[in-house]
Every structure is written in structure tokens, then in C-alpha cells.
C-alpha positions as MATLAB code, in Angstrom:
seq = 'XXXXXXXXXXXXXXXXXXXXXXXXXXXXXXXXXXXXXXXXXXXXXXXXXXXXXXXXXXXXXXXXXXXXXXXXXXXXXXXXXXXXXXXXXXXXXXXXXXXXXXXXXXXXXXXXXXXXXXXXXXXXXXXXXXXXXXXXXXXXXXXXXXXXXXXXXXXXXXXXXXXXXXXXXXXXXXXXXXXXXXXXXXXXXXXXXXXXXXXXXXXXXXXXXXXXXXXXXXXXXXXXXXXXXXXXXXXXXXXXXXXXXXXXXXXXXXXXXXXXXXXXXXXXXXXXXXXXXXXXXXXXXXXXXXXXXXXXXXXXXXXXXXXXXXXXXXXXXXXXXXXXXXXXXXXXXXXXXXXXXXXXXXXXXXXXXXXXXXXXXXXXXXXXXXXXXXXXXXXXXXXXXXXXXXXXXXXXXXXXXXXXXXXXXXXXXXXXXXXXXXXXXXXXXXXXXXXXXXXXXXXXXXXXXXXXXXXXXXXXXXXXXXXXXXXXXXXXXXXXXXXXXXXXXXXXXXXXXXXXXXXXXXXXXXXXXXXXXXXXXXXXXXXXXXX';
ca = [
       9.579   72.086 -117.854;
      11.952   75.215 -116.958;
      12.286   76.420 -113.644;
      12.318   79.794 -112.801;
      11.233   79.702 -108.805;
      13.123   80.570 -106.640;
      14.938   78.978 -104.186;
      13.052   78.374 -101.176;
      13.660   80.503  -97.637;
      16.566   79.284  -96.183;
      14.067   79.563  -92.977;
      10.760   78.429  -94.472;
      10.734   74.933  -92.827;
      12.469   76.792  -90.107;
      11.247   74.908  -86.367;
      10.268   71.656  -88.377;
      11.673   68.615  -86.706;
      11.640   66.104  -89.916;
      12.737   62.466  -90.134;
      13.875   60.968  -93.422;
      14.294   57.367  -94.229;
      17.963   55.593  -94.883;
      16.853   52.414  -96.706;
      18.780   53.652  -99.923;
      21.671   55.206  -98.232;
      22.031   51.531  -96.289;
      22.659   49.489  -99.103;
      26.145   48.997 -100.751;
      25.530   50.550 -104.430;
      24.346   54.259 -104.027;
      22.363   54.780 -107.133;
      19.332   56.858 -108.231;
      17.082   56.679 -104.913;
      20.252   57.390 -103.113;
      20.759   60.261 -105.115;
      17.239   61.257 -104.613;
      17.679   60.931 -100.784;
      20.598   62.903 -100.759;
      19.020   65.668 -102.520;
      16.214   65.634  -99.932;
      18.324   66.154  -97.235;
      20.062   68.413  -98.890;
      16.941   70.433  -99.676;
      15.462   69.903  -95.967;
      18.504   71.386  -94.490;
      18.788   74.550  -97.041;
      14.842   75.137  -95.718;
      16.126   75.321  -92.026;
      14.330   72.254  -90.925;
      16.274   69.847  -88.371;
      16.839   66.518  -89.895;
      17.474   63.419  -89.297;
      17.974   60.023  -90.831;
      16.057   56.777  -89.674;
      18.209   53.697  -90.150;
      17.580   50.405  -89.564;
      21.024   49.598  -88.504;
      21.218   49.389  -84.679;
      24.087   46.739  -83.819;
      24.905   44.790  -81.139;
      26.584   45.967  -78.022;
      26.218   42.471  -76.391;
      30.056   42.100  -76.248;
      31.126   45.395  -74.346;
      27.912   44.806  -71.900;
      29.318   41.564  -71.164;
      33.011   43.734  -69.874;
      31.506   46.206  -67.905;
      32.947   49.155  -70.359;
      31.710   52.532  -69.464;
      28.560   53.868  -70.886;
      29.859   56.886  -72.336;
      32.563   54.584  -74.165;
      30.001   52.290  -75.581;
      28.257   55.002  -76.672;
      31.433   56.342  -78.697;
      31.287   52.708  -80.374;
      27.837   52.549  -81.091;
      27.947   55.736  -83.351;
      31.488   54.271  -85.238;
      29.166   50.316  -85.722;
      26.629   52.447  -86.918;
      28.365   54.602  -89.213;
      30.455   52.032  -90.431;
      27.283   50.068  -91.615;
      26.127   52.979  -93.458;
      29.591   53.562  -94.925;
      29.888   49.901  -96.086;
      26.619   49.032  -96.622;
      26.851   46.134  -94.058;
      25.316   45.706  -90.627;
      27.687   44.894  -87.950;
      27.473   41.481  -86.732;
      27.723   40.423  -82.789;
      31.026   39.232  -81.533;
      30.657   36.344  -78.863;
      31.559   37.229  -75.421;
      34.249   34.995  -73.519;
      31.953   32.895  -72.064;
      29.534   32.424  -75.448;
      32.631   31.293  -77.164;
      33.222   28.569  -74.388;
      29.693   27.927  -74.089;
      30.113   27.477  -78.610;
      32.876   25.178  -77.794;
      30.607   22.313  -76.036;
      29.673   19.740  -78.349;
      25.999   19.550  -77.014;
      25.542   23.456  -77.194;
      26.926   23.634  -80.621;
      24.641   20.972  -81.709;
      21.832   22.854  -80.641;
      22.632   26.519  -81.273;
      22.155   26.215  -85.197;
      18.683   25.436  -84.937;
      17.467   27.940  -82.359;
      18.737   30.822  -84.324;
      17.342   29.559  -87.666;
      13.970   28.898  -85.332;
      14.338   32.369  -84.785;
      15.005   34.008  -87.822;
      12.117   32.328  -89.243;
       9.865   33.405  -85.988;
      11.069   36.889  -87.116;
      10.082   36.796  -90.586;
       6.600   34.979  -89.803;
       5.914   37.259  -87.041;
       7.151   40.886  -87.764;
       7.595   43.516  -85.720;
       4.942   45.604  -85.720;
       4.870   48.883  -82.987;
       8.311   50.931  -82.404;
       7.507   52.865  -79.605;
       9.521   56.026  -78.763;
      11.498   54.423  -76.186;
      12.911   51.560  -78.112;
      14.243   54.244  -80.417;
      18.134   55.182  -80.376;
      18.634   58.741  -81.225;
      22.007   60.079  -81.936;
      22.798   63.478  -82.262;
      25.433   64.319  -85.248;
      26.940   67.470  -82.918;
      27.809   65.046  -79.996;
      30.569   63.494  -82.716;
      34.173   65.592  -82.486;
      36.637   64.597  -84.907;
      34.893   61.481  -85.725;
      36.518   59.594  -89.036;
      33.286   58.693  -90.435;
      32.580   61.993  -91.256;
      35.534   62.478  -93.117;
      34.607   59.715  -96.018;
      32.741   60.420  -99.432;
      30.590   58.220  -98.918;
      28.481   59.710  -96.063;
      29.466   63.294  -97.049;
      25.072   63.696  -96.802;
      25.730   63.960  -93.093;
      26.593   67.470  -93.644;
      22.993   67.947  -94.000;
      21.537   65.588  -90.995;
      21.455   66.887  -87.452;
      21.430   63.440  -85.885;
      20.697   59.518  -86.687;
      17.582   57.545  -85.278;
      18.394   54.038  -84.668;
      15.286   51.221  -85.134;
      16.629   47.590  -85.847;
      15.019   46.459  -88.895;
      12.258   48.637  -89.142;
      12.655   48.471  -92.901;
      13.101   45.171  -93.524;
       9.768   44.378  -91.000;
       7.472   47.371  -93.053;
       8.529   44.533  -96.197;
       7.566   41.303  -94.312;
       4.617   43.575  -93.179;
       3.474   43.985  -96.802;
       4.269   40.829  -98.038;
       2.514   39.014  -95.334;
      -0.510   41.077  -94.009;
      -2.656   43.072  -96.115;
      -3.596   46.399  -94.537;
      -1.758   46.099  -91.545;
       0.748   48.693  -91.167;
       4.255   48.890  -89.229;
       3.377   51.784  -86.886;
       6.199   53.911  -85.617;
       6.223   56.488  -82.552;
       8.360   59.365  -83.337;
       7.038   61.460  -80.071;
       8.915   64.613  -80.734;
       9.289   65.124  -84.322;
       7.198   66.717  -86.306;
       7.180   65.154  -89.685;
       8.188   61.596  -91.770;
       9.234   61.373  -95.341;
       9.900   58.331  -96.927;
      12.279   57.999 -100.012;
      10.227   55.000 -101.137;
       7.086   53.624 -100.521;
       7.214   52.289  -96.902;
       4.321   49.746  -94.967;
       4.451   52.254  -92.356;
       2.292   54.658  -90.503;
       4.040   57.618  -87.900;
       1.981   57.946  -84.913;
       2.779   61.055  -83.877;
       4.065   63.300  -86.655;
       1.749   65.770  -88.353;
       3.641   65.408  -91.409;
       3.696   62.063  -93.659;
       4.929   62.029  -96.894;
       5.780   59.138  -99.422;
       8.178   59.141 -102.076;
       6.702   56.890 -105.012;
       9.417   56.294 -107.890;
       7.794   53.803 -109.898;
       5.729   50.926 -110.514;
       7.997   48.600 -112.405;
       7.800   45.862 -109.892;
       3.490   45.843 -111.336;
       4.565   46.292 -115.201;
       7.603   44.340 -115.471;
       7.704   41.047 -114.238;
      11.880   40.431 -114.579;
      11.995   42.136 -110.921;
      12.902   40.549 -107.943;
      10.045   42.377 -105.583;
       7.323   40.723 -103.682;
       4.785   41.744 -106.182;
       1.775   42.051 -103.541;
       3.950   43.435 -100.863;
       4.701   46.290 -103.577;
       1.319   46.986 -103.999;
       0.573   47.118 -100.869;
       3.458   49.581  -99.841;
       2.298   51.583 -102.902;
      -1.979   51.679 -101.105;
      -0.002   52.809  -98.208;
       1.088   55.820  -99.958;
      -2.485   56.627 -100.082;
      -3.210   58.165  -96.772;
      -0.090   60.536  -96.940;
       1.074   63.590  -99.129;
       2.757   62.028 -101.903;
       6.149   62.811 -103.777;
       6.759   61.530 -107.713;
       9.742   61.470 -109.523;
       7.920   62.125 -113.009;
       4.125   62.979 -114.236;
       4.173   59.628 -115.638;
       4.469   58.074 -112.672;
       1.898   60.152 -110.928;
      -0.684   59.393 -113.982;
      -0.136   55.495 -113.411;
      -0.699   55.563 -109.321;
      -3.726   57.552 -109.639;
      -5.236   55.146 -112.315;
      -3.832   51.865 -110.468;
      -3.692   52.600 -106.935;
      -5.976   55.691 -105.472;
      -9.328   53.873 -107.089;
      -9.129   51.483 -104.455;
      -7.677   53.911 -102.016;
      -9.743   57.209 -102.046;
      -8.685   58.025  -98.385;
      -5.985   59.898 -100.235;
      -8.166   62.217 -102.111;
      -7.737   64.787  -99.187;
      -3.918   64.576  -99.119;
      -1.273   67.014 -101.351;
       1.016   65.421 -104.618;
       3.492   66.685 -106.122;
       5.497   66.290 -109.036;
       9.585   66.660 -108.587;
      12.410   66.933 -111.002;
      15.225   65.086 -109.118;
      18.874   66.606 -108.811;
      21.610   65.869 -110.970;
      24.208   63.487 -109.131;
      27.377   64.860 -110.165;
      29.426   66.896 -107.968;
      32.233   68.889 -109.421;
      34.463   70.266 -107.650;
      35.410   74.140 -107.707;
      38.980   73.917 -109.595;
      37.765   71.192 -111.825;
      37.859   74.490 -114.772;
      41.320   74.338 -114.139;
      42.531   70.139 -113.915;
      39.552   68.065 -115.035;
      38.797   70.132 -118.054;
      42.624   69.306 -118.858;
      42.657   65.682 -117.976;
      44.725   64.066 -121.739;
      43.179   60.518 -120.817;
      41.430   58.776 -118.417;
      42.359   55.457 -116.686;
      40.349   52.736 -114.596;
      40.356   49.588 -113.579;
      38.414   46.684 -115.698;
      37.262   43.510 -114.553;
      39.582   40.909 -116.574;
      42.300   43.015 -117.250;
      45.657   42.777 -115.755;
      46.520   46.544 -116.233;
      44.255   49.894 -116.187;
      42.782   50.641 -119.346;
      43.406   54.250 -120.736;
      40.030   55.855 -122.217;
      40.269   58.177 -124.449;
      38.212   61.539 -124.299;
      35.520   60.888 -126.898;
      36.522   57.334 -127.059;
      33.607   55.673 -125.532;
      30.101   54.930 -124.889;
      28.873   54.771 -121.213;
      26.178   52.818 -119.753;
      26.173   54.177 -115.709;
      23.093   51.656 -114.609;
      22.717   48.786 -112.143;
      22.714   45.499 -114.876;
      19.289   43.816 -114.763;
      16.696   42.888 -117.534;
      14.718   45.994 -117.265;
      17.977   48.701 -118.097;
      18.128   46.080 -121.422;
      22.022   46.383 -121.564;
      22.209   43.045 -123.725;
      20.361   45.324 -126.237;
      23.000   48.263 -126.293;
      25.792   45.437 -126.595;
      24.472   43.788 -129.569;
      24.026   47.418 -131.332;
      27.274   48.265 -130.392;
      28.645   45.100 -132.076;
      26.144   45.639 -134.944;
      27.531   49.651 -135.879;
      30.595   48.752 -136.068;
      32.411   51.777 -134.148;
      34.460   49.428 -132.246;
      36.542   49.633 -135.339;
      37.261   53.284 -134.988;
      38.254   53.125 -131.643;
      35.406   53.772 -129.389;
      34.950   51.422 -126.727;
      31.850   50.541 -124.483;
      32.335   51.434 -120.974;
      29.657   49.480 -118.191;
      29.954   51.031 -114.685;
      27.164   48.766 -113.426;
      27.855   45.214 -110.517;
      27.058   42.207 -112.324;
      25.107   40.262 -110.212;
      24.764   36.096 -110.200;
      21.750   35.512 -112.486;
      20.890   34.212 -116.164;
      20.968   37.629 -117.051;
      24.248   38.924 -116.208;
      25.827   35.238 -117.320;
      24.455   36.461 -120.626;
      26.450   39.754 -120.286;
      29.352   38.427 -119.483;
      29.781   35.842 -122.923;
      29.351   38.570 -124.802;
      31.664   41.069 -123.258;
      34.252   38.193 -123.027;
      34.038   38.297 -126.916;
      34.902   41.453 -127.445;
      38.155   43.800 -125.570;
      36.611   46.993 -126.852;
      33.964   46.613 -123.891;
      35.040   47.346 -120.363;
      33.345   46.094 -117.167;
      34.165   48.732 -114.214;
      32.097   47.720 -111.483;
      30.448   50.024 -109.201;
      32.901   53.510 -109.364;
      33.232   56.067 -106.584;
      31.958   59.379 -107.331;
      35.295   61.012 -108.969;
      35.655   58.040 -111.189;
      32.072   58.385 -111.999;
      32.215   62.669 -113.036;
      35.464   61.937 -115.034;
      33.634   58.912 -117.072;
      31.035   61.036 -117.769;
      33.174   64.150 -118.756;
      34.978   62.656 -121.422;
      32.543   59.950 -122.766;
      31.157   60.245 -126.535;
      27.720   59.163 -125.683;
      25.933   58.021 -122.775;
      23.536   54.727 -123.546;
      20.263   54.504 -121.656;
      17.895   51.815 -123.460;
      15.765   50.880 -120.142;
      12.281   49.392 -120.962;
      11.002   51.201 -118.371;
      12.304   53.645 -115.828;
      10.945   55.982 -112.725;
      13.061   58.945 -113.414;
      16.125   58.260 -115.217;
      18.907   60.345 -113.599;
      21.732   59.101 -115.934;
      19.777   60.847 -118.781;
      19.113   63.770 -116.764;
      23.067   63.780 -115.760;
      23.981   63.767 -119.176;
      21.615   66.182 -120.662;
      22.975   68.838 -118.179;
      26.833   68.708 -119.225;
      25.435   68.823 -122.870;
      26.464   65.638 -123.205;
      24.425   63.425 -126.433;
      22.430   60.457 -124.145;
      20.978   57.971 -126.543;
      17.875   56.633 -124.644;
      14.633   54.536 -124.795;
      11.521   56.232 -125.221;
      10.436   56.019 -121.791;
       8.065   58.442 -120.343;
      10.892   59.422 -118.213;
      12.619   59.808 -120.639;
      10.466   61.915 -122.909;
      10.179   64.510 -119.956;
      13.732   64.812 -119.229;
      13.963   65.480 -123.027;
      11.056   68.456 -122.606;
      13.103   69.930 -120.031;
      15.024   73.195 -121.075;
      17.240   72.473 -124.429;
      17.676   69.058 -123.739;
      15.647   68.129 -126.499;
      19.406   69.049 -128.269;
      20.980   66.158 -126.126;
      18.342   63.758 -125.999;
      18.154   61.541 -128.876;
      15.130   58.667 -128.251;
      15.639   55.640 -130.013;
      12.941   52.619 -130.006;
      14.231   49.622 -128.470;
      12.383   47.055 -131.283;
      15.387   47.482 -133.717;
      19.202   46.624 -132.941;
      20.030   48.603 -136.321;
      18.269   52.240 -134.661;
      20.686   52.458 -131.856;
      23.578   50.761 -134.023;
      22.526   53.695 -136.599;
      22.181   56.136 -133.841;
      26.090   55.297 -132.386;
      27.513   55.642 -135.810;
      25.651   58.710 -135.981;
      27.449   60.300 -132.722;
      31.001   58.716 -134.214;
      31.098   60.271 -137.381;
      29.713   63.676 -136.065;
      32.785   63.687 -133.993;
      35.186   62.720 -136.083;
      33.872   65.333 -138.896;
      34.779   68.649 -135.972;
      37.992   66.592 -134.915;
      38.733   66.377 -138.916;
      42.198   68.345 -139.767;
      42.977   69.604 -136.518;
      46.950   68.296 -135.495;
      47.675   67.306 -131.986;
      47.761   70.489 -130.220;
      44.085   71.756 -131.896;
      42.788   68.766 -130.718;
      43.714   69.204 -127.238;
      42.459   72.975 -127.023;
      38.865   71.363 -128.351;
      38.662   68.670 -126.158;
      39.943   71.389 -122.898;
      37.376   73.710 -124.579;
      34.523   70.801 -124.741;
      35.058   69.560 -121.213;
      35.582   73.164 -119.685;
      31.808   73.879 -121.468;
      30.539   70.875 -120.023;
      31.532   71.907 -116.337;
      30.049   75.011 -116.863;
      26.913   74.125 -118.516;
      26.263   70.989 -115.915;
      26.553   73.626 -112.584;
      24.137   76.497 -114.147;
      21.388   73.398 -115.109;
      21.936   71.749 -111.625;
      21.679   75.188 -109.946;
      17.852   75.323 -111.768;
      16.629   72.382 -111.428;
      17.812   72.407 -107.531;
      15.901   75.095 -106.993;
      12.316   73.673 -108.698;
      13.682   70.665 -106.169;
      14.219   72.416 -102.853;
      10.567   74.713 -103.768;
       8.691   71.482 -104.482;
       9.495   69.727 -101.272;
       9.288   72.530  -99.053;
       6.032   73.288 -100.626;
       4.452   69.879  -99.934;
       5.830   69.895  -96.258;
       4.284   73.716  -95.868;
       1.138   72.281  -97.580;
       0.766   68.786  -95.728;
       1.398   70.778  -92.338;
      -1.167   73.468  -92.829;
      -3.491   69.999  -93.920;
      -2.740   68.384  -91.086;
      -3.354   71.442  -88.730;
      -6.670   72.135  -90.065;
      -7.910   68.439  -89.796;
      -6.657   68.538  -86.155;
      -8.723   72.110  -85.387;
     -11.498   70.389  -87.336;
     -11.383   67.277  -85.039;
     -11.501   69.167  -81.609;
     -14.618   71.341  -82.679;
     -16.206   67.990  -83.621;
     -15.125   66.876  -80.448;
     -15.846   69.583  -78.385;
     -19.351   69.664  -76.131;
     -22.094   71.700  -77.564;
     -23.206   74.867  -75.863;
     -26.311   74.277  -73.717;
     -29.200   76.574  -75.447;
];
């Protein structure tokens, strides 16, 4: 699908007061739905809405109470505990007062303290919290912060776009226990003086006040794929809740398979808005990069297992940029990797994803152990990320199943080749535009089509590097990258704009909705004229 729309009116959401959920920007990996949040805010703040982000980090202050600090100083630390948790990914945890850590010190109260709070964690997670009413609600503004450091980092660079931070402890983790525990019972959240909620993922959770509601479904993997670790029922359950709200989806497939799985037994829906959403690319380059990343020689990075950084070679590797778990099938990239035989010419196998502590990843591990051509990064920061992709070969994406697939998407826009599954995902990124050029869909039953399909990409490049002495080859590969840059910002730039137009349409759309259902109620409530 090619966009031509334009981009929305920097002032069409203008006097909207909309909240947007953190869960994704909380955790310690930002990957797609982090991406997808960013670009929401992103698109929100172009429209002239105010925005701001709901986080469930709201930590402890017990320590400061406890020393009589000023108000207006604990405030100042309340904003850096928060912002440091959504910088690191980590909630802050309480420091004992004076007297607690006396009190810690008895023998009796130490005996006892253990099993209170693990009475009360599990009191927590039987009993959720249910109702956040307005007033237990911290809101920060962003414009009260003056030279704050946290604003300074990378990794929260999407405050730019947020106008100030609301503060509910655990709300997310309670709309889970909701689901998992309680069907139809919903987490209900006062937001008296806002004016619209949008979730980046499906939430247990209904806003009592806002006009606007709007879910963000990605997928239903957790339903088709059993190798996940979600609460199966609580999934499904967050995904009926989705029903009585407008809805956003990442791709038409995923669209097709919640209205045959999920509206059926959820028609109150049928009155709400969808709408389909290409998501944004996730690379940022920055405006020089014409003039020093398209003439980076090499690239070097650090490897798990090796002593020293490893130099990559432009064109000398394949990248896989996904989180490792069964579904992404990165055992099955390995073994055709192994199987072609390119590691023999040179290229290399480059895995940017955390290996976590499961079968699975134990499995990865033997078999990268086996072989020094493969390199395990770890998660990368963003600049590590755009210069991997820049100079890689290929890009590998052989998920069994995917929501979006953002890698491929990220790699089709530089014009970089992106050897992928045949998702549906997948299929649409490859209808988008030219991609169909850079997409090359391989099916996952044979080893010997990707290992075919990776000898395919190493020979093509080593027939236009063929003959060409040092100095050649460095004007093509400054040439290559330096077309890359330049094709990547004109794609991001359209699909951006079908991004920004979809959203704000569905927030014009949903509002209008939810004004007319509101005029509609009054006249049905209003007395009848006497005859």
C-alpha cells in the first residue's frame, strides 16, 4: 500500500487532552511496541494534541517523609525515581528509614518481616486493584523540569513529544492479574480531565471519564503459538476488552483474525471505528550521517565471548535484530547459515537479540559456541543498531509468526535485501511501495531455501564487487551506504505520514462517535413534552 495523504494538521487534534500508555517504554529492551509507542507520541504531538504518558512506576518516598525534607524537594526527587525507572527499565525500590533499619536489626522483627511482605504480595496478586480514582493519580508536568539530566539521555528522547507523566503504581501489572483472574471484570481508571486513552497494547482496562478509548491490538500469537510465556486466558480476555473501544492494528492480517476470533463473542464493538496502521520505521539518522556514516571503512562492537571488539566488515554479515525466543525461529537461520556455507567467504552472522535463561536460548548458545563466524551482541543502543543495519549484507527475519515485523519494514526502506518468512506481515510489508525488490520470502520447512537464498545474496555481491581494487571498492560501498540514507528518510517520511493521518483520523472519528452517543443519551434521557 503507497501513501500519498498528507500529513495531518499540525492543529487537527488541537485542544485534545490524550493519555498514552508506558507499559513498553517501562521495560528494559525497547523493541517493536516501543517503537510503535514512540511513533504515537510522536504523531499525537505533530496533531497538536497535549500528551501524556501513564506509567506504572510511582516509587516510594517513604524515606524522605520519614526526614521531614521539604515538599518541593521531594517533589524534585520523585520526577528523577521516576525517570530513572523509565530510563533503566527498573522500578525504584524503598530505602529503610533509620528507625526501619533498627527495627530490621531485632531478631524477633526480622523473623517476622519475611512473611508479612510475601503475605502481602500474594494478597496483591489474589486481590488486584481494581478503581484508580483521579485523586490517587500523580501527575507531573514535563515543563515544571529545568535542566533536568533525564532529558538529556537517548533513551527517553520520546519525552520531546509528552507534555507531562501520570503516575499510577501498578496499574499495568493489576489490568494483567485482572485478566488472568476475573473474567469480564475490568480495571477502571478515572482520568477526570483528559479527554482521551490509547493503549499501545491490549489493556483489562476501562477510562471512566474520557470520551476517547482506543486499543492498540498487535497480534494474537499468545492464541496461535503456544511457545509464549502469556497467560493464555488473560490474553484473551485483554483482547474482548478491545471490543468496546476504537481499535488500532498493526497489519490487515491481524485485523482479519480479531474479527473472526474475538468480535463474534463481543458484538458491543460493532458500533466502534478500526483502523489499519503501517507502523514507523525505527531508525533515526542523523542529519550529517551523508557525510561520516556513509564513510564509516568498518564497523566494530562488542561480542559476548570475545576478549576484543570484533571488526565487521561492510557487506560482511547477516543480521538478525529480534528478541531470541521460539517464535522469531533463530535456531532455523543458524543451521542455514551453517548449511550455505558463506561463512567460508567471510560473512559472518551478527544476533543483536538478549538471550534469555530457557531451553531455547541454551540451544542457541551450543551452536554459536561452535562456530566464531557468529557474533552475539546483546541488546545495542540505537547508533550501534543504524550502523549494523547500514552496512549488513542481508537482514534475516524467519519468524513463524509475527504482528508487524518492523525489522523487515526497517530494512526494506534503506533498500536493504531482508530474507524473511512468509508471514502475513510479512507479505504486506513486501506489497508496500518497491519493496517487493527487497523482500525475498523464503518458507521456513526447508534449511536448504534460506541456505540457497544466503548464497544467493553472497555471490550477487561479490559478482558487482568483482575487479574493482581497493579504492573502487570504497567509492561503492560510500556510494551504497550514502543511497541507503537517502532512500530510508524519503520511505520513512511516507509512511509517517499514512501513520500520523491514520491515528489522528481514528481519534477525530472515535470523538465525533462518542459525542453523538452522548447527544443521543440526553434526548433519551430527557422528559417528554406534555401534549
Amino acid at each position: 500500500m503507497t501513501s500519498t495523504s498528507p500529513m495531518p494538521s499540525s492543529h487537527s487534534l488541537h485542544g485534545l487532552r490524550l493519555v498514552v500508555t508506558a507499559i513498553d517504554l517501562e521495560q528494559s529492551e525497547h523493541r517493536g511496541i516501543a517503537v510503535y509507542s514512540k511513533g504515537v507520541l510522536r504523531a499525537l504531538k505533530r496533531a497538536g494534541a497535549e500528551v501524556w504518558l501513564l506509567t506504572q512506576f510511582d516509587p516510594p518516598m517513604n524515606d524522605l517523609r520519614s526526614r521531614r525534607i521539604p515538599k518541593t524537594t521531594a517533589d524534585t526527587v520523585f520526577y528523577a525515581r521516576v525517570l530513572e525507572g523509565l530510563n533503566t527499565g527498573h522500578r525504584h525500590l524503598a530505602q529503610m528509614s533509620l528507625r526501619q533499619r533498627v527495627l530490621r536489626a531485632l531478631p524477633i522483627v526480622n523473623q517476622w518481616v519475611p512473611p508479612v511482605l510475601r503475605a502481602r504480595s500474594k494478597l496483591s496478586t489474589l486481590f488486584p486493584q481494581r478503581r484508580y480514582p483521579s485523586r490517587s493519580l500523580k501527575c507531573l508536568p514535563i515543563r515544571e523540569l529545568f535542566d533536568n539530566p533525564y532529558l538529556q539521555t537517548e533513551r527517553l528522547d520520546y519525552l520531546l513529544n509528552v507534555d507531562g507523566l501520570i503516575c499510577a503504581d501498578d496499574i499495568f501489572v493489576n489490568s494483567f492479574r485482572l485478566a488472568n483472574q476475573k473474567p469480564g471484570e475490568m480495571l477502571e481508571l478515572d482520568l477526570q480531565g483528559f479527554d482521551g486513552l490509547i493503549t499501545t497494547c491490549p489493556l483489562q482496562i476501562r477510562p471512566t471519564n474520557p470520551t476517547v478509548f482506543i486499543q492498540t491490538v498487535h497480534d494474537l500469537i499468545p492464541l496461535e503459538y503456544v511457545q509464549t510465556s502469556d497467560h493464555v486466558p488473560g490474553f484473551a480476555r485483554r483482547l474482548r476488552s478491545c471490543a468496546p473501544a476504537g481499535r488500532l492494528f498493526v497489519s490487515s492480517a491481524t485485523q482479519r483474525k480479531f474479527n473472526a476470533s474475538i468480535l463474534p463473542t463481543a458484538m458491543e464493538g460493532a458500533a466502534h471505528h478500526s483502523r489499519v496502521l503501517i507502523q514507523s520505521p525505527s531508525l533515526q539518522f542523523p542529519g550529517d550521517a551523508l557525510d561520516w556514516e556513509a564513510q564509516m571503512p568498518s564497523l566494530k562492537i562488542n561480542a559476548e565471548g570475545k576478549e576484543r571488539l570484533q571488526t565487521l566488515q561492510p557487506g560482511g554479515y547477516l543480521l538478525f535484530n529480534s528478541s531470541v525466543e521460539p517464535r522469531k525461529n533463530l535456531l532455523f537461520a543458524l543451521r542455514a547459515y551453517v548449511e550455505s556455507g558463506i561463512e567460508r567467504h567471510g560473512i559472518r552472522f551478527c544476533i543483536t537479540g538478549m538471550l534469555k535463561d530457557d531451553a531455547y536460548s541454551a540451544s542457541v548458545s551450543r551452536l554459536v559456541s561452535g562456530h566464531k563466524s557468529i557474533l552475539l551482541t546483546g541488546y545495542v543502543d540505537e547508533a550501534t543498531k543504524r550502523h549494523l543495519y547500514l552496512n549488513a549484507l542481508a537482514l534475516v527475519s524467519p519468524s513463524l509468526v509475527e504482528g508487524f515485523g518492523i525489522p523487515v519494514l526497517d530494512a526494506a526502506c534503506l533498500g536493504l535485501m531482508a530474507l524473511a518468512s512468509p508471514s502475513a506481515s510479512h507479505q504486506e510489508i513486501q506489497a508496500l511501495h518497491d519493496f517487493d525488490q527487497h523482500v525475498l520470502l523464503c518458507s521456513t520447512l526447508q534449511t536448504s531455501d534460506w541456505a540457497s537464498a544466503m548464497r544467493l545474496v553472497t555471490l550477487k555481491q561479490e559478482q558487482e564487487q568483482t575487479d574493482l581494487d581497493p579504492q573502487a571498492l570504497r567509492r561503492h560501498l560510500n556510494r551504497l551506504r550514502s543511497e541507503r540514507i537517502l532512500r530510508y528518510r524519503r520511505y520513512q517520511r511516507l509512511v509517517d505520514q499514512s501513520f500520523d493521518t491514520t491515528i489522528c483520523e481514528l481519534v477525530q472519528a472515535e470523538s465525533g462517535a462518542a459525542t453523538l452517543s452522548h447527544t443521543t443519551r440526553a434526548r433519551q434521557l430527557a422528559p417528554r413534552a406534555a401534549n
